[in-house]
N, C-alpha and C positions, 0 to 999 in steps of 0.2 A: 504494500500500500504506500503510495504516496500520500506524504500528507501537504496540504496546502495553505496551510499556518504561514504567517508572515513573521519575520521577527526583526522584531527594533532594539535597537542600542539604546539602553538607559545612559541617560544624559550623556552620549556618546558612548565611549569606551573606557570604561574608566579601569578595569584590567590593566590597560595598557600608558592611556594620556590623563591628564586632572581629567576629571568629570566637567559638562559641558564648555569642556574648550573647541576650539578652532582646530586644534591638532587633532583633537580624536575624530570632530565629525568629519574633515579630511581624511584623514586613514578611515575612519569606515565607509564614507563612498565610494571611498577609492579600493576599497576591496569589495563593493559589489552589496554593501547591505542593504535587506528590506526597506529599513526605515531607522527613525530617527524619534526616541522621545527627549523634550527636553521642558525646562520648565522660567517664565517669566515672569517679569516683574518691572515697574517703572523706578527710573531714576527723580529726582526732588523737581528736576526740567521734562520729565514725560517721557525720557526715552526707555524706550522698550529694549534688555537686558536681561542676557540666558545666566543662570543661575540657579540651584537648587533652593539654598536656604533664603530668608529674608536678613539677614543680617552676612557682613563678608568675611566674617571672623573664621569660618574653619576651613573656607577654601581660597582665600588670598592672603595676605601680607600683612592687609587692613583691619581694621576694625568699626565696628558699628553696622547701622541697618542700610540696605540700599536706599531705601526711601529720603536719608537725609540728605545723600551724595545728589550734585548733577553729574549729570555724563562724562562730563572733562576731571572732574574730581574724582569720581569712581574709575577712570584710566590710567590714576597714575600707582593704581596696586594691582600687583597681578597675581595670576594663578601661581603653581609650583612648578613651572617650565615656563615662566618669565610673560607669557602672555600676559593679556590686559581682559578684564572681564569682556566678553563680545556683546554687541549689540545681536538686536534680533534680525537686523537689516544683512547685517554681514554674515550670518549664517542662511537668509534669505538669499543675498547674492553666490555663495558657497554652491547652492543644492539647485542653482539657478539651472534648468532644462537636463536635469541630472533625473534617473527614474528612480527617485527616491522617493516614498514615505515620509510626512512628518507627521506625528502626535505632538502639541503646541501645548503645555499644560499655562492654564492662568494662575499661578501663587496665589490665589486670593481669599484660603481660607482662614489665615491666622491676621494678613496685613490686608486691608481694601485698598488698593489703589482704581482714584477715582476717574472713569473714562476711559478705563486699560482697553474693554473690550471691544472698543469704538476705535482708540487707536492703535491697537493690533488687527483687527480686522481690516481696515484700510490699509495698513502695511503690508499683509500676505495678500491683498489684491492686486495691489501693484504688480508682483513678485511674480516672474514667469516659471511657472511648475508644474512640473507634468500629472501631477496626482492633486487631488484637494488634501486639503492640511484636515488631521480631525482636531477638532480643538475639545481638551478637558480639562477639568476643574473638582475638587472637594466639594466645591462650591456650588451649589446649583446656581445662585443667584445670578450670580457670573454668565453661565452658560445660557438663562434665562434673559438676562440682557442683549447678550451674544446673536440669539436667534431673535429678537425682538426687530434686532438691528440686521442683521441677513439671514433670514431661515433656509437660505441655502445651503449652507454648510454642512458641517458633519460635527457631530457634538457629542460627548462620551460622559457618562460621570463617573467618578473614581471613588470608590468607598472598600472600606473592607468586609464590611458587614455581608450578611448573608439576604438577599432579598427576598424578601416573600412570594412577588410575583411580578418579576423583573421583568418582563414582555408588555405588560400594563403599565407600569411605571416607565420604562422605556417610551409609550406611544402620549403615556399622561403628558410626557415633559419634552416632548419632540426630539428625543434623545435615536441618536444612530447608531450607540454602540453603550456599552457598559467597560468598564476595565476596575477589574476588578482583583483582590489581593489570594483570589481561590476560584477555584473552580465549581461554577453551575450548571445545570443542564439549560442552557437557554436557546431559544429556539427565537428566529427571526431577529435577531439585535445579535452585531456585530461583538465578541467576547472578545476582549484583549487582558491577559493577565498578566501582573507582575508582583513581585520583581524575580525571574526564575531562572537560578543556577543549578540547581541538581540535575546532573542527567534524568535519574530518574521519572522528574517530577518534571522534565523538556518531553524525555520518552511520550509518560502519558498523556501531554496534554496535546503533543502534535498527532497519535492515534486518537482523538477525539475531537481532532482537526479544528481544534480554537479558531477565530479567526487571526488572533498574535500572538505569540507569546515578547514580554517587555524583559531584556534581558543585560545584565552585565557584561558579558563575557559571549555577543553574537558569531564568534568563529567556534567556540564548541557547541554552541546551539546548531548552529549547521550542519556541523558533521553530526548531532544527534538526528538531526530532522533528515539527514540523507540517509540512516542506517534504519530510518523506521519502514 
C-alpha cells in the first residue's frame, strides 16, 4: 500500500537548522519536502514574523516579547546560526513557485495581535504559490476572523483535545481540516497530526493514510512513508 499522507516540516527542520529559520526551510525545499508548518506573529510596527514562541528568549540572543520589538529592532538578534528572525515575506518569497505546502499557524492564543489576520492574509495573496496556504490557529477567533475576511481559504484548528464530533464542528466553523495532537477517525475534514517522531506512530498513521503527518525530523518520515 501506498500511502498518500503528506508530510510537513515542523517549523522547518529543526533536527538539522534552529527551528523556523531561512536555513532549514531552504534545505527542506531543496530536498523535495511536502510542506512547511511554521508559526507567526507581529512585530510593535505590524510586520508579520516566523517564530514559535511569543517572547525571543529561547530561540535568539535577545530577550523579551516580539510584540515590543519593531522589525529593524527584532533584526538585530538572531537565531543560533547567526541568522536574523525572518519575516513572513521572505519565507513567502523562499517557496515563491516552489511545489510546496505551507500550514501558516497565527500565534494568537496566548498574545492577540490586532489585525494579524487581515494583514497576513493580504500578504500570502500577493505571494505567487502553487498550493493554497492552510492557515491554523488554537484560536478559533482568529480563524473566525480569517474566513470573515476570505472564506476562500483553507482553515485548520489545532487542539489536543479529543472531539466529540469533529465533522460537525468542522462544517459549524467552516473549518477545512483539523490538526490535531492524536489520532481520530474522521471522515471528510482534512487530519493533519503533530508533532510525530516515532517510527512507529509515522508507520500507523500513514497506513491510515492521515491526510499529514507534522513532523520534526521529515527525511525519516519519508523513508517510513516509502517502507509502508
Amino acid at each position: 500500500m501506498t500511502s498518500n499522507s503528506l508530510i510537513y516540516g515542523h517549523r522547518g527542520v529543526p533536527v538539522k537548522f534552529p527551528e523556523n529559520s531561512l536555513a532549514g526551510f531552504a534545505y527542506a525545499i531543496g530536498h523535495q519536502i511536502d510542506g512547511l508548518e511554521f508559526d507567526v506573529h507581529l512585530t510593535k510596527d505590524r510586520i508579520p514574523v516566523i517564530m514559535h514562541d511569543e517572547e525571543i528568549n529561547r530561540t535568539t540572543d535577545g530577550m523579551g516579547r516580539i510584540a515590543d520589538y519593531t522589525y529593524a529592532e527584532l533584526r538585530q538578534f538572531t537565531l543560533a546560526n547567526g541568522e536574523p528572525v525572518p519575516s513572513l515575506k521572505e519565507l513567502l518569497d523562499l517557496v515563491s513557485g516552489e511545489p510546496v505546502h505551507l500550514n501558516l499557524e497565527f500565534k494568537t492564543d496566548k498574545h492577540y495581535y490586532q489585525g494579524i489576520e487581515r494583514i497576513v492574509l493580504q500578504l500570502v495573496q500577493q505571494a505567487d504559490l502553487v498550493y493554497p496556504v492552510v492557515f491554523s490557529s488554537f484560536n478559533l477567533r482568529s480563524l473566525e476572523r480569517s474566513h470573515a475576511i476570505d472564506p476562500r481559504q483553507k482553515y485548520a484548528f489545532l487542539t489536543s483535545a479529543k472531539l466529540g464530533d469533529p465533522e460537525g464542528f468542522a462544517v459549524a466553523e467552516h473549518l477545512e481540516g483539523l490538526h490535531l495532537e492524536h489520532y481520530q477517525d474522521v471522515q471528510h475534514v482534512s487530519e493533519r497530526v503533530w508533532t510525530v517522531d516515532d517510527p512507529d506512530d509515522l508507520r500507523d498513521l500513514f497506513s491510515k493514510q492521515v491526510s499529514a503527518v507534522i513532523t520534526d525530523n521529515f527525511e525519516l518520515a519519508r523513508e517510513v512513508r516509502a517502507a509502508v
